[in-house]
N, C-alpha and C positions, 0 to 999 in steps of 0.2 A: 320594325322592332329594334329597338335600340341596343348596340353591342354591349354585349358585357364585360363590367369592369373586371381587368385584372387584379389578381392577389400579389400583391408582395410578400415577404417573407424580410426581416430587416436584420443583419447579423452583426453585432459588434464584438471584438475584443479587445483586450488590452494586457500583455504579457506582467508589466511590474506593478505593482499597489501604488497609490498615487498616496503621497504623503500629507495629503491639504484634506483627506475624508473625515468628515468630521465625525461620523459613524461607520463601525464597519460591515454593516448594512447597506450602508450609501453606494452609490455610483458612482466613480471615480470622475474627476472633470472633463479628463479625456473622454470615454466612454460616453458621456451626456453631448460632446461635440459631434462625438461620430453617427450618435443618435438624432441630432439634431439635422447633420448634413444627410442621411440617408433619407430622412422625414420630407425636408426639401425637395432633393431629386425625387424621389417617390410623387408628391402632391404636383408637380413639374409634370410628370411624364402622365398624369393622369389616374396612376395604379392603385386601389385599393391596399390599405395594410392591414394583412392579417395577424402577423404580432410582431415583436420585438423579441429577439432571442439576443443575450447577453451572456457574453463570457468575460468575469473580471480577473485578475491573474493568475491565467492562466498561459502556456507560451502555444505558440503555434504549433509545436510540433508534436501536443499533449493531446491524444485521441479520446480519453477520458473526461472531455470540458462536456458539463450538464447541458448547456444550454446548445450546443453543438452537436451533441445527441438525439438530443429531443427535436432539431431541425431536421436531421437525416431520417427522425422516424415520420415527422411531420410530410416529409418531400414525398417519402414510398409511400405513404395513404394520398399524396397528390394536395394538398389541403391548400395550396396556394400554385402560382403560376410561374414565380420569379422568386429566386435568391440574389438580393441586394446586401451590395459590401463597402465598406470604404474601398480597399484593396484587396486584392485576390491573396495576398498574404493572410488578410486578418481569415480569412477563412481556410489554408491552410497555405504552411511552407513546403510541407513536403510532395516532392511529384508523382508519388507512388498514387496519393489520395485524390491529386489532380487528376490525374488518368483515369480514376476509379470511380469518383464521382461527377465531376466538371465534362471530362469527355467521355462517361463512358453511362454510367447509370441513369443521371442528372436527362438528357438525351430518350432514355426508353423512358421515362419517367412522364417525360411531358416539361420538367421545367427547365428555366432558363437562368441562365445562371450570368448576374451582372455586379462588376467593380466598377467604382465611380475613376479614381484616380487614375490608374493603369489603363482605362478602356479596354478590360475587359467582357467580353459580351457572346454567349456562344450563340446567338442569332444572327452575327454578322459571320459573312462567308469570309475565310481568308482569316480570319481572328485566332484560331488555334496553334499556330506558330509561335505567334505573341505571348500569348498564356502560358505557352512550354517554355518560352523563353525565362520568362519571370517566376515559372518554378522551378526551375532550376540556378535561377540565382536567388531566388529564396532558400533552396536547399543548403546550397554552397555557403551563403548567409549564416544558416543553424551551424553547418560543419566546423565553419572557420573561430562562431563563438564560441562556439564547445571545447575545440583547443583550446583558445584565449584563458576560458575561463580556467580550463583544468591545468593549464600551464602556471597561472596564476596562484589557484590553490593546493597544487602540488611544493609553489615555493612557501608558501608559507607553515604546510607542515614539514617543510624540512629544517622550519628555522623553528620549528617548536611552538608555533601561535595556534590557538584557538580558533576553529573557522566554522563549528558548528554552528545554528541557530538559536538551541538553546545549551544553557551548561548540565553536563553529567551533575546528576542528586549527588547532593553535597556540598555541592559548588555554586558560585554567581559570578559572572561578566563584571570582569574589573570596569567599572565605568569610565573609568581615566588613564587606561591602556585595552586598548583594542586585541584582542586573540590572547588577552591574561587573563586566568583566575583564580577568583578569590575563592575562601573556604565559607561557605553558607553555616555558622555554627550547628544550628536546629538541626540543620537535616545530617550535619556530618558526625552530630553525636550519636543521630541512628543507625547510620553506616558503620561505625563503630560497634554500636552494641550488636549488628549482626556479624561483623565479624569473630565477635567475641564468644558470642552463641556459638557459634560453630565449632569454632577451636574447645569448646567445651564440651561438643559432643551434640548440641543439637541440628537437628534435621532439618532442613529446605524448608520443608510443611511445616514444620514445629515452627521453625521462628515468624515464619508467615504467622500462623495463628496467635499468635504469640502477640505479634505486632498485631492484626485484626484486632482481637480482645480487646485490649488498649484505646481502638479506636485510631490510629496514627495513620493518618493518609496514606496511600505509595506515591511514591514518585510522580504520575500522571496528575493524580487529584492535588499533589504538593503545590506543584507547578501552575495548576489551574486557583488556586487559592490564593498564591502570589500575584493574581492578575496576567498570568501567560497565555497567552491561545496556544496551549500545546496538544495537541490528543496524539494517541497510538493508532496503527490505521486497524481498522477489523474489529475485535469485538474486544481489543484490550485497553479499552477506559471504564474498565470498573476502580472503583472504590479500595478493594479488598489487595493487600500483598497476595504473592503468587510464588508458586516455587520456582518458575522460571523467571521473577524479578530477584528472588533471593541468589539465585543459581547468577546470572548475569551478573550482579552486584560483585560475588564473591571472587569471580576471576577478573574484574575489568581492574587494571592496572595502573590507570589514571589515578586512583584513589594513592597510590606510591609515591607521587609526584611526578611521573613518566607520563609524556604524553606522548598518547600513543592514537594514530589515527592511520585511514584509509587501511581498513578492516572488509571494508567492500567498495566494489568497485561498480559503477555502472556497464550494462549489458553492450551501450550504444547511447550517442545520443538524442537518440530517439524517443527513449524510453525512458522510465524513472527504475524501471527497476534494477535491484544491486542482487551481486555475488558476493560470495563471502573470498577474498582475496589469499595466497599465502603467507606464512607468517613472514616471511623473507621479504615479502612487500609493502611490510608494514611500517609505518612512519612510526619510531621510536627514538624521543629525546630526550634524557632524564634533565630533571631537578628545574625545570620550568615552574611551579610553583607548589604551593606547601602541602606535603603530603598530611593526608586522614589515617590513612593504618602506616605503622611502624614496620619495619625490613623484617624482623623477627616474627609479629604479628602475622603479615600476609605468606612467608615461607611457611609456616605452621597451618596457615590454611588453604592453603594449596598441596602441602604433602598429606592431607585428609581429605581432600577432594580426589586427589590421584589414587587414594586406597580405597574410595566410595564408587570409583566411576566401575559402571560394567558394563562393556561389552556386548550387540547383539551375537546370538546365535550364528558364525561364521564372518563376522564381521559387518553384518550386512541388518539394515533398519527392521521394523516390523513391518509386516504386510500391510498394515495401515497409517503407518506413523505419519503425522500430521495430514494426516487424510478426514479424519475423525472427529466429531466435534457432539457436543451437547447440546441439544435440539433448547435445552431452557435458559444457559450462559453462555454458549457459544464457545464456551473454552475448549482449548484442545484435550481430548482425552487420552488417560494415562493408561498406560499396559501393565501389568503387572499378572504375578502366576500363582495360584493355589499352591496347596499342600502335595496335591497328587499331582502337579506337572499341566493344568489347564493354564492356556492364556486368557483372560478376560481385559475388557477395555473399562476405565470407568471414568466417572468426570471428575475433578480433583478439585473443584472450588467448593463441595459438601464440605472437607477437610480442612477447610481454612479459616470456616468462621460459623458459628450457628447459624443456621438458616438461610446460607448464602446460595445455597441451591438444595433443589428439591435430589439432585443427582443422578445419573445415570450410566447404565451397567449393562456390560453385554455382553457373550460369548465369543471371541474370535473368529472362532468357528464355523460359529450359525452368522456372524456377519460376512462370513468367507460364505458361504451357501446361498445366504439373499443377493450376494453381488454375483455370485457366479450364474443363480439362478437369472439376474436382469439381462446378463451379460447373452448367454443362452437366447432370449429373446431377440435379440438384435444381434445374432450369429451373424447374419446375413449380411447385413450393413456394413460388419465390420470386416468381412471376407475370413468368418472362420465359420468351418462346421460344426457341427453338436460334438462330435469323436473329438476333434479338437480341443474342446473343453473340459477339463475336467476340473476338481477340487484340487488336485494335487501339481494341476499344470497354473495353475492359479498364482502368478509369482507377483514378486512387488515390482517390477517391471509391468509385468497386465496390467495392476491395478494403477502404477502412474499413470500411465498411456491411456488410460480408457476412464478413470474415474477423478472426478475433480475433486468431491469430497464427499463425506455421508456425514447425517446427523442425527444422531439415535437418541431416544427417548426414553421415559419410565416405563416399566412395564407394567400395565394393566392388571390391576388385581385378579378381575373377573376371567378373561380372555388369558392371562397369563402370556401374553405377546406385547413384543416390544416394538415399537414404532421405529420404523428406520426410512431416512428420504436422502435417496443416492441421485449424486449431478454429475454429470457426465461431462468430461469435455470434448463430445462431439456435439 
């Protein structure tokens, strides 16, 4: 009986966007090389390929590449016999993940894990030295660019340049100075008239609908109309102003002609995700280019933003603040209190435009009761007992720590219950 062919498994990456794509759909040329040379050694060694997983720029050190994902779910069903790489890098820099999958999962799993370039290969005895070796100068590799880079663009916003991706609404990328810019007319007579609205007495909401009615894009859709590949991450590429764009808008300071940058910082660079920085750390250089609102202008609306702002109860968020969200637009849901002293949550994009959501509305309370009630169910799990629990021990600490997010729904005519679907981050 004739042996059976092995599976391969074929992984490419490539960290920067290749400039020569003629679509940006396409495969970058790199990436069709590295597919080319694994196809080779593959048909070489004899191995069946079972697909091609591709990651285009993305960096090594980014745990979130699709195609990279969907390998590791592939690997734990078994669905192939071998991971083939150019280098052990393209498949990761960090040694945390080497350890984790290379020598430690990859192994109970069944597969074998092979780099063409570095010789790579955990079926050769004696090889696992080598491999620790090269992740760790791959790590060191990520460390050393991360300085580089942030060394880099830390000098440049101390000299006042532009180093975002794209420019704050309002504005457009001097083409013929690098880190300057220019005032986008269109968009900066809207920025305008919202700060105007304001100073006049209208509301967040108010001016959002205001703008909606009109039909004038936000910021996001602007940008995508100019031909930009911009999106918001999560569920904020809608269409419609918002009161958290109008609220942004009316404090950001760039609009003075002050540019102001590193407002967040990275966690690590590890990671993509940012903190929001102190204001003492904040990269501030006035009269870099032509301010949209006047000195008098933006004093006037910010001394009514400070008379508007209020305060949680004891200084401290609501039990669900940004925990919340609308099962129909995904928007985060607003708190606000009755006449007699209830808190209710409700969705805020009803409010900004007809029709732009069906809406949804919910008791604090009874969403404090269904979480405490799920919570209750997985006592055990969590190392607390039922006595332990109660409505009243119920803080916004529990529900960071234990809930990722909830998403509530219209309530049911008939039933007169509201749909709620709570995620946990266990």
């Amino acid at each position: 009986m004739a042996e059976q062919l092995k599976k391969a498994a074929l992984y490419c990456r490539l960290s920067e966007e290749d400039r020569n794509k003629s679509r940006k759909e396409e495969d970058s040329q790199s990436i069709q090389n590295q597919k080319s040379m694994l196809l080779q050694y593959a048909f070489a060694q004899g191995w069946e390929i079972y697909d091609v997983y591709s990651d285009d720029d993305y960096a090594g050190a980014d745990r979130r590449r699709p195609a990279f994902n969907r390998l590791l779910r592939d690997a734990r069903e078994h669905r192939f016999d071998i991971i083939l790489c150019k280098t052990q890098s393209r498949f990761t820099r960090e040694v945390e993940l080497v350890e984790k999958y290379i020598h430690g999962l990859f192994p109970l799993w069944g597969i074998r894990f092979v780099s063409i370039v570095d010789n790579a290969d955990t079926a050769i005895r004696g090889n696992k030295k080598a491999r620790q070796i090269n992740a760790l100068v791959n790590e060191w590799y990520l460390e050393d660019m991360s300085e580089n880079i942030r060394s880099v663009l830390d000098n440049r916003r101390q000299n006042g340049l532009h180093i975002g991706s794209f420019a704050l609404y309002g504005y457009q990328k001097d083409p013929s100075q690098k880190g300057h810019l220019l005032v986008d007319e269109e968009a900066a007579a809207i920025v305008h008239e919202v700060f105007t609205l304001f100073a006049q007495g209208y509301g967040k909401t108010a001016i959002a609908r205001i703008l909606n009615e009109r039909g004038i894009p936000n910021p996001t859709e602007y940008k995508r109309q100019k031909g930009l590949r911009y999106r918001q991450p999560g569920d904020q590429n809608s269409t419609l102003w918002s009161y958290s764009a109008i609220a942004h808008m009316l404090t950001n300071e760039i609009y003075t002609g002050t540019m102001v940058q590193g407002r967040y910082g990275s966690v690590s660079y590890k990671t993509k995700q940012n903190r929001p920085r102190p204001k003492e750390l904040w990269y501030r250089v006035p009269r870099t280019h032509e301010a949209i609102i006047e000195p008098q202008l933006w004093e006037e609306v910010q001394h009514l933003i400070s008379l508007r702002t209020r305060s949680c109860p004891g200084g401290r968020p609501g039990l669900f603040a940004r925990k919340a969200f609308c099962m129909y637009c995904g928007r985060s849901m607003r708190s606000f209190k009755t006449a007699d002293g209830r808190r209710y949550l409700g969705c805020p994009t009803r409010h900004l435009a007809s029709n732009a959501c069906i809406g949804s509305f919910l008791s604090v309370n009874r969403l404090a009761e269904t979480v405490l009630g799920e919570l209750k169910k997985t006592a055990k799990i969590l190392n607390y007992t039922e006595e332990d629990l109660s409505l009243q021990s119920l803080d916004h600490d529990m529900v960071l720590a234990f809930v990722d997010h909830v998403r509530i729904g219209k309530r049911n005519p008939d039933t007169r219950m509201v749909p709620v679907e709570i995620f946990w981050n266990f």
